[in-house]
BAFI-3210 file (N, C-alpha, C; in Angstrom, 3 decimals, decimal comma, padded with zeros to 6 digits):
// residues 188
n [1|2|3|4|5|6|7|8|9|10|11|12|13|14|15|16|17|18|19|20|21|22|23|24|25|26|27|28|29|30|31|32|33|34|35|36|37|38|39|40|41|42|43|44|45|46|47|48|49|50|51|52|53|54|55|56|57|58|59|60|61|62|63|64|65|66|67|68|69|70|71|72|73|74|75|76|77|78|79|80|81|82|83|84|85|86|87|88|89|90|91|92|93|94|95|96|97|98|99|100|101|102|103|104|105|106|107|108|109|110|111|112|113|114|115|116|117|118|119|120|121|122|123|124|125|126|127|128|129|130|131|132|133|134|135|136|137|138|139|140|141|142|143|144|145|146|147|148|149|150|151|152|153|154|155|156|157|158|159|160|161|162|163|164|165|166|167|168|169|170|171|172|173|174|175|176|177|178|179|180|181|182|183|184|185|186|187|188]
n.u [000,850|000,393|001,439|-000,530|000,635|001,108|003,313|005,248|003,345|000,992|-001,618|-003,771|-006,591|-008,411|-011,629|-014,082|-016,615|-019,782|-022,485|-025,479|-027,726|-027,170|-024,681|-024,273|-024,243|-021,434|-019,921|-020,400|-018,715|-016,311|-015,444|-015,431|-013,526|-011,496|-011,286|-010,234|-007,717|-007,020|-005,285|-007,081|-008,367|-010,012|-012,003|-014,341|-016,946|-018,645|-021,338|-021,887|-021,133|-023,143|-024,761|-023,968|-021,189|-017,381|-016,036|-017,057|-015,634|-013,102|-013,229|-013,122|-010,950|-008,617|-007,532|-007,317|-009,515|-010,404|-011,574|-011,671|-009,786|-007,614|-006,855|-005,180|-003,286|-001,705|-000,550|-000,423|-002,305|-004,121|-002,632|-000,766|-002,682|-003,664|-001,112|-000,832|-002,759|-004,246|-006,877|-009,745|-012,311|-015,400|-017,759|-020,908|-021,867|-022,653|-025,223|-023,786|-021,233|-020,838|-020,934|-019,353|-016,828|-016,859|-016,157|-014,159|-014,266|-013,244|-013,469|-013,982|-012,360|-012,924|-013,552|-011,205|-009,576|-010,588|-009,471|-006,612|-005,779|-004,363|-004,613|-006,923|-009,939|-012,904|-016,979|-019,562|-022,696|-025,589|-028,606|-032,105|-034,246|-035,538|-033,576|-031,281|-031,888|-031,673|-030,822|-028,785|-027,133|-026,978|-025,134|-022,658|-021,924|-021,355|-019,439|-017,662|-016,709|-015,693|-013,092|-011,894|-012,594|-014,902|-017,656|-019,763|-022,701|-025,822|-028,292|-031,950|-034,393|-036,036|-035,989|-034,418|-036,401|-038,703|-039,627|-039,633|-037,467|-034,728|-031,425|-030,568|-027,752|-024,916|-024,657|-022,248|-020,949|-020,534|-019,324|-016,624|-016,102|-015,486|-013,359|-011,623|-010,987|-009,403|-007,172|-006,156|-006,378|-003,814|-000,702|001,675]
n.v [-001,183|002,178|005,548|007,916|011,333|014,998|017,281|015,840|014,712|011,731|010,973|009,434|007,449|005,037|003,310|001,619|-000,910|-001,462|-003,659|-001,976|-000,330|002,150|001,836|002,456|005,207|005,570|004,911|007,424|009,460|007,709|008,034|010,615|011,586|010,356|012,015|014,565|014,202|012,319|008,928|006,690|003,562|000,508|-001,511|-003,577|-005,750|-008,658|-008,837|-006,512|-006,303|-007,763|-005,717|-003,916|-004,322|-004,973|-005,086|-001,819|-000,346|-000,496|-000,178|003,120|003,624|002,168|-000,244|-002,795|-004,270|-005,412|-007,967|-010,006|-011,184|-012,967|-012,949|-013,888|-012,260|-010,911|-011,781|-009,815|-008,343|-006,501|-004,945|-003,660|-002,133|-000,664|000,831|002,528|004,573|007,243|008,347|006,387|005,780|004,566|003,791|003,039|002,984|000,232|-001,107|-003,250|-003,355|-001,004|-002,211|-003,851|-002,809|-000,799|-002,829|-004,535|-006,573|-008,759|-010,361|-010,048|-008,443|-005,637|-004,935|-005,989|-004,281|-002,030|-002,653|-002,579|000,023|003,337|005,874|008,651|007,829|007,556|006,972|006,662|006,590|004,147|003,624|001,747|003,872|002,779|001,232|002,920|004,466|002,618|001,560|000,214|000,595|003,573|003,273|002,208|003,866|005,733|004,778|004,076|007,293|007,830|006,505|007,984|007,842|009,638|010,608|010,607|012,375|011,030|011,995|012,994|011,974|010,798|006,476|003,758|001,714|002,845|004,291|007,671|009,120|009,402|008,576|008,243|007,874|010,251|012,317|012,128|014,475|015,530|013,650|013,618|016,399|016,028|014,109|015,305|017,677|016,589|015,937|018,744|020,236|018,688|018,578|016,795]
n.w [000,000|-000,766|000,876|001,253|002,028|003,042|002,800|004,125|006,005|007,432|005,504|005,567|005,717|007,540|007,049|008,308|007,872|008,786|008,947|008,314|006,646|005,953|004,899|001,799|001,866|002,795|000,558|-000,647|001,122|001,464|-001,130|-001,056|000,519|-000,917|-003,012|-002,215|-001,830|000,416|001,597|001,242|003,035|002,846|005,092|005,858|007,642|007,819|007,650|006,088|003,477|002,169|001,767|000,627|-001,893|-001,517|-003,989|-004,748|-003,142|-003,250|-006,151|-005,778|-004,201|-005,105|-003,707|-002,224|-000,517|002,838|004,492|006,315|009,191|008,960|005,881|004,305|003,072|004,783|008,084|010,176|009,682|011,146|012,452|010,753|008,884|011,032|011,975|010,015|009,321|009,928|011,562|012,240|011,225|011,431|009,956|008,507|011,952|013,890|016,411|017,364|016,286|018,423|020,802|020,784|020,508|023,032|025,141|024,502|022,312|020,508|017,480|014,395|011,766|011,811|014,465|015,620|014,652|015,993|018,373|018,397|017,030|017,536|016,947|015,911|016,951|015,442|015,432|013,730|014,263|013,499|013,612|013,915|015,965|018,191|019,108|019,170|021,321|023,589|026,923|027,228|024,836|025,176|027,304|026,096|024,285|025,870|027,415|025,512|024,619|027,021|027,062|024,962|022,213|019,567|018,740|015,972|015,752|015,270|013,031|012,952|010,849|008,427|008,558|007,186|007,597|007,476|009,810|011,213|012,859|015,532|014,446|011,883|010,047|010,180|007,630|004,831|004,250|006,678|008,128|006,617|006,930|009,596|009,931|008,353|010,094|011,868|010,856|009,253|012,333|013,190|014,799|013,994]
ca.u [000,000|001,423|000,605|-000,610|001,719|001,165|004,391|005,792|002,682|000,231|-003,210|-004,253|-007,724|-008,944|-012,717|-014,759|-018,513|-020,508|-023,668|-026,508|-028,212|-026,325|-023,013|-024,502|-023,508|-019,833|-019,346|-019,969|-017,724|-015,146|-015,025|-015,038|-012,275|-010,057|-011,177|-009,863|-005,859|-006,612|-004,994|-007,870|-008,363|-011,668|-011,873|-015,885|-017,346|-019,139|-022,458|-021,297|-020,613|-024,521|-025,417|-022,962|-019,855|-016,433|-015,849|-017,389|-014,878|-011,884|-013,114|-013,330|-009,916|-007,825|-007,187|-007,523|-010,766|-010,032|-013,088|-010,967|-008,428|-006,642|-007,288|-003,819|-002,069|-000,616|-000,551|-000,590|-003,325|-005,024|-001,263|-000,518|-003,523|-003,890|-000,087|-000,919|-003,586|-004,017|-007,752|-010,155|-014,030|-016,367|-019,417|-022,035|-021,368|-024,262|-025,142|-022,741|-019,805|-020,069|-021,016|-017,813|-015,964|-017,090|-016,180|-012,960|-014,567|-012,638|-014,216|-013,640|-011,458|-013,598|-013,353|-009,574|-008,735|-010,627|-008,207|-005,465|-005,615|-004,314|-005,230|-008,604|-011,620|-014,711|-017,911|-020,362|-023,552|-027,020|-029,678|-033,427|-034,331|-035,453|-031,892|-030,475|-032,611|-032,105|-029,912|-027,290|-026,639|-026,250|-023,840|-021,568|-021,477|-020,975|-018,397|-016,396|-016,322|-014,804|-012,244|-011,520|-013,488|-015,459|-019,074|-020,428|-023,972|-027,138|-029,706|-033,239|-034,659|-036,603|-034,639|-034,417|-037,550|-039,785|-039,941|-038,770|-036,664|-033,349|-030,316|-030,222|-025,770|-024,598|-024,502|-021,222|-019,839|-020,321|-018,285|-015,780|-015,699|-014,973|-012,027|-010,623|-010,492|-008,324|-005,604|-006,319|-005,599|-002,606|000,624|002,520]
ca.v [000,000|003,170|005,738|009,341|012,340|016,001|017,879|014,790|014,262|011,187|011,642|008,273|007,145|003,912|003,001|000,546|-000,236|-002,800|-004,275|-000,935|000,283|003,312|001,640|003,562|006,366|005,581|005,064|008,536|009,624|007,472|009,210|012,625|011,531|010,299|013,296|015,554|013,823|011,188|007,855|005,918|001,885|000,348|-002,801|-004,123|-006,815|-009,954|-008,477|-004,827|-007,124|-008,067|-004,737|-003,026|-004,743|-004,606|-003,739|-001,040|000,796|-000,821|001,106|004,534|003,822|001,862|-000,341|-004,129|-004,143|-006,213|-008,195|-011,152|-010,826|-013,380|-013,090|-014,342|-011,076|-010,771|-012,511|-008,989|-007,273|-005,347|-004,537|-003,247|-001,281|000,731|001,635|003,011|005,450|008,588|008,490|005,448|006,013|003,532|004,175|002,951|001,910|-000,556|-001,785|-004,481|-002,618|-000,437|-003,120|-004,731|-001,499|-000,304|-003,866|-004,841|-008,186|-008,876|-011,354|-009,476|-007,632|-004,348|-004,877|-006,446|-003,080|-000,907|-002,801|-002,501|001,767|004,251|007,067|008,915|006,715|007,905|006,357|007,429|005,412|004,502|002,677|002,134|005,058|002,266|000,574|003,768|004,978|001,578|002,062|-000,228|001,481|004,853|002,607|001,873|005,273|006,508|004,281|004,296|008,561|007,882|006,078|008,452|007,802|010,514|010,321|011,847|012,168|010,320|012,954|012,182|011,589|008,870|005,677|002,649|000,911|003,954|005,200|008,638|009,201|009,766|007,377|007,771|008,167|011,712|012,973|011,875|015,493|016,285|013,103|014,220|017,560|015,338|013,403|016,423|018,580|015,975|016,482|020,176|020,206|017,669|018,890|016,155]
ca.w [000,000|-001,082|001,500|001,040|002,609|002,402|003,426|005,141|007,068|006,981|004,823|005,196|006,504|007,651|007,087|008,708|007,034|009,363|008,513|008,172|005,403|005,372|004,225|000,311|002,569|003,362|-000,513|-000,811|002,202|000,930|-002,901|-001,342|001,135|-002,217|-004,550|-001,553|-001,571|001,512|001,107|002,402|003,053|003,924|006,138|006,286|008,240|006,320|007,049|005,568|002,492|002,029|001,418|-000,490|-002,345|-001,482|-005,251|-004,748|-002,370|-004,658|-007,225|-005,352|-003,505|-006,120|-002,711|-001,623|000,614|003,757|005,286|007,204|009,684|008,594|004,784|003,341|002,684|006,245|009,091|011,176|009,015|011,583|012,939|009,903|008,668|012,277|012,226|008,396|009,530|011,494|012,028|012,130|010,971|010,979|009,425|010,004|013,272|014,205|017,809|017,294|016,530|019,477|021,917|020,362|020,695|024,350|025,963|023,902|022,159|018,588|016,662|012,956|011,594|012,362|015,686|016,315|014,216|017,335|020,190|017,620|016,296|018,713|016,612|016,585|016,603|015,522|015,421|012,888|014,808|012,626|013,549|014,181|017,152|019,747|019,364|019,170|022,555|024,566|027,772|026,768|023,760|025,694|028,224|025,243|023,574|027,283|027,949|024,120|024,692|027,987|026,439|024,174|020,818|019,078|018,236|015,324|016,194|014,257|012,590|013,212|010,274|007,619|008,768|006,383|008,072|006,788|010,642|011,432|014,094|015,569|014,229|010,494|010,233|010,004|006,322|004,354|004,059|008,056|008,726|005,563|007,428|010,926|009,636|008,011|010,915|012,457|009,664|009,689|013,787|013,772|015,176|013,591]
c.u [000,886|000,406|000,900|000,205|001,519|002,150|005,213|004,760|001,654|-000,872|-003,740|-005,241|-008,305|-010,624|-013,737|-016,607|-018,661|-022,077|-025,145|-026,685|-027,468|-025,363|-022,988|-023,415|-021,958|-019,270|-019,209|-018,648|-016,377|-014,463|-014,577|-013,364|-010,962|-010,304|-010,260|-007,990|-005,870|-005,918|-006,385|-008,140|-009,772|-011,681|-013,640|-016,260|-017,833|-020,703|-022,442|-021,579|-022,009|-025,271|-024,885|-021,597|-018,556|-015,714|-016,092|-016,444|-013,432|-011,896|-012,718|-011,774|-008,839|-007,020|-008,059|-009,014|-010,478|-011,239|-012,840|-010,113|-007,204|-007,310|-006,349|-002,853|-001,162|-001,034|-000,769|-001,364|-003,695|-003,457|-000,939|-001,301|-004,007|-002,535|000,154|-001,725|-003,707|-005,604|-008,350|-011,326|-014,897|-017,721|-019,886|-021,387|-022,696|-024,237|-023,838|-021,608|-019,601|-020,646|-019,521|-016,575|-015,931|-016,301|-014,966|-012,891|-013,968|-012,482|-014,390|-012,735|-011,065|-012,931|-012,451|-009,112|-009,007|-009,715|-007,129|-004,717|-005,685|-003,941|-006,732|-009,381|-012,639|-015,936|-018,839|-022,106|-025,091|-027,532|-030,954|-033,700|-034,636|-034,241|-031,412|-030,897|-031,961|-030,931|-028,282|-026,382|-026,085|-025,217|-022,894|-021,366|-020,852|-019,069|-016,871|-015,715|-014,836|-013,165|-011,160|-011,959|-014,012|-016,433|-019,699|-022,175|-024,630|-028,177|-030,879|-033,819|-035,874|-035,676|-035,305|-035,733|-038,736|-040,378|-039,206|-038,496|-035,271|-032,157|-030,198|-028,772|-026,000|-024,847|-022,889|-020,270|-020,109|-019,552|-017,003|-015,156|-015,136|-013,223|-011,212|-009,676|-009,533|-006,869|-005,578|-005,774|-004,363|-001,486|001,422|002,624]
c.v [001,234|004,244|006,929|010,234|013,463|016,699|016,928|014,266|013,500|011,910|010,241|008,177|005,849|004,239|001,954|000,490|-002,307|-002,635|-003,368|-000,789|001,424|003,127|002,465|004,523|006,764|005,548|006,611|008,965|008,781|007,951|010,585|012,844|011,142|011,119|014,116|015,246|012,920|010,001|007,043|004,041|001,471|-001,458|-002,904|-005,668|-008,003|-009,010|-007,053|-005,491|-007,650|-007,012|-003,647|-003,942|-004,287|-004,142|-002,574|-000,078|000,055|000,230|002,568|004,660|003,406|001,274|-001,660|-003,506|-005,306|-006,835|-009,660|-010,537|-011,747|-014,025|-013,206|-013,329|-010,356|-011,304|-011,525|-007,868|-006,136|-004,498|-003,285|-002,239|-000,283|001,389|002,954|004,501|006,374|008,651|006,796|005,345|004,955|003,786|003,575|002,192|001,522|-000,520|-002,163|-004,023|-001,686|-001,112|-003,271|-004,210|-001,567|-001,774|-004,749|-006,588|-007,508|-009,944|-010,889|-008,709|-006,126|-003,899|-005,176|-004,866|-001,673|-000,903|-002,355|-000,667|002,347|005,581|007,333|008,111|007,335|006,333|006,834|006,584|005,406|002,889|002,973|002,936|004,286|001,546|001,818|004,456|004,214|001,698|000,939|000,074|002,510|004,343|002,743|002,926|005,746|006,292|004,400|005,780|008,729|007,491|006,855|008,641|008,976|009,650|011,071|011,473|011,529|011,482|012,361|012,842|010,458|007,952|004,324|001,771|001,265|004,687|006,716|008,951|009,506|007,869|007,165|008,633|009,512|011,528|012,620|013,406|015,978|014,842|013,380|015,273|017,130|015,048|014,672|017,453|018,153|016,489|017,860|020,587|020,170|018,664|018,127|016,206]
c.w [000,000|-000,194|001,212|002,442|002,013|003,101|004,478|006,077|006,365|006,357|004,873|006,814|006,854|007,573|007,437|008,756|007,977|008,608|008,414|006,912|004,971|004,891|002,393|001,210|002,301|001,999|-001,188|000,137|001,540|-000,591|-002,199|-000,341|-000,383|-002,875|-003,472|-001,197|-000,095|000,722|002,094|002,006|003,564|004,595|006,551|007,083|007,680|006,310|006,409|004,074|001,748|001,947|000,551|-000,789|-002,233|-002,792|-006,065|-004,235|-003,060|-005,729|-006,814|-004,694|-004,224|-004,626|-002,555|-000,558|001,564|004,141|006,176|007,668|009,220|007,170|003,562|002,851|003,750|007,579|010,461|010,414|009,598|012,320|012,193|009,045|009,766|012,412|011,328|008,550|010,728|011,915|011,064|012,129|011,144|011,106|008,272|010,679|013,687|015,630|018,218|017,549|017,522|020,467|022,111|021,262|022,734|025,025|025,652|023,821|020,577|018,023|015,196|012,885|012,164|013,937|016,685|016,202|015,709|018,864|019,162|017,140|017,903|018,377|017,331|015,395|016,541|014,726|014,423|012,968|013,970|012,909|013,431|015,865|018,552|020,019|019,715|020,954|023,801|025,790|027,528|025,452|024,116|026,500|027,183|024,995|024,895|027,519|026,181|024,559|025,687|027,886|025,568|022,687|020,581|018,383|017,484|015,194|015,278|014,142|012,884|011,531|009,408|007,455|007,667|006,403|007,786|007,723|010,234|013,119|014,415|014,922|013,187|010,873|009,485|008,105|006,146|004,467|005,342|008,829|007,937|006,646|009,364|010,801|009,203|009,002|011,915|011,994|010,031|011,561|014,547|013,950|014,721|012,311]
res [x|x|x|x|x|x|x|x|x|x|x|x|x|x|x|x|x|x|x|x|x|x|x|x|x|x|x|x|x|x|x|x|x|x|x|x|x|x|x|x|x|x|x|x|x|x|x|x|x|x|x|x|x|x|x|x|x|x|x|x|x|x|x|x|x|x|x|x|x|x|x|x|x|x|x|x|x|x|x|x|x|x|x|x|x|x|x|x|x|x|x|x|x|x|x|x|x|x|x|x|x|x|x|x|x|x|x|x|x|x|x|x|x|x|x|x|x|x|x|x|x|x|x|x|x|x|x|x|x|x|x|x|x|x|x|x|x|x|x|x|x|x|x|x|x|x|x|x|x|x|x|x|x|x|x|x|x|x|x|x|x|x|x|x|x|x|x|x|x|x|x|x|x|x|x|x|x|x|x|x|x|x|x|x|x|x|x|x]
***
């Protein structure tokens, strides 16, 4: 992987697309992150993979799509793809992935890569509004923040199910404008 550098400093983004309807979404977000000079990588789950195609974000990144941890091209994958990147998105983040997250269970790739990255983590969280409501949901978000993570909020909205409510995933260019302001910030 050849990795993006602007003035000596990383530009490279990790992406992580779990199993929501919004993963369309993240294919935008991931074009506007490569039209804008990121190097970005995307790493999806299996069920991510059942709703949008990993040759889908190939195309947009000109970049292997990861969706195993151990998927024959390195033996320290998630090692190797969190040392690569300065910020670590994953959007949509389902339940799942921030149960995963909050409680440090790694059972995919997704979720080895969240014990593994000790950059910034954001979350980009979308669900249906009574998942998104339910008190163990707010435990996890509670507890990821505490940690250190970043949460880019859920709009309320018309969600996939044809309710409206809170937990459809931010808008592609207000997580764009998230990740950026990292770079934009960095001291390194």
């Amino acid at each position: 992987m050849n990795t993006v550098t602007q003035n000596g400093v990383s530009r490279e983004v990790l992406v992580g697309v779990t199993g929501g309807i919004a993963a369309y979404k993240t294919a935008m977000l991931v074009s506007r992150l490569v039209g804008s000079g990121f190097g970005v990588s995307v790493v999806m789950t299996k069920s991510a993979t059942q709703l949008i195609a990993p040759k889908t974000f190939e195309a947009l990144t000109n970049r292997s799509v990861h969706c195993e941890t151990f998927d024959g091209a390195s033996s320290h994958l998630h090692i190797e793809l969190a040392r690569a990147a300065k910020v670590f998105c994953i959007a949509p983040a389902t339940a799942n992935i921030l149960a995963k997250a909050a409680n440090g269970i790694a059972d995919d790739l997704v979720s080895t890569l969240c014990l593994s990255f000790d950059g910034t983590l954001l979350f980009a969280p979308a669900m249906n509004s009574v998942m998104w409501q339910k008190p163990s949901v707010q435990r996890n978000l509670k507890h990821l923040k505490e940690d250190g993570a970043k949460i880019i909020e859920p709009n309320t909205g018309r969600l996939s199910c044809g309710e409206t409510g809170i937990g459809r995933m931010a808008e592609p260019e207000t997580i764009f404008e998230t990740i950026a302001g990292y770079f934009i910030n960095s001291k390194e």
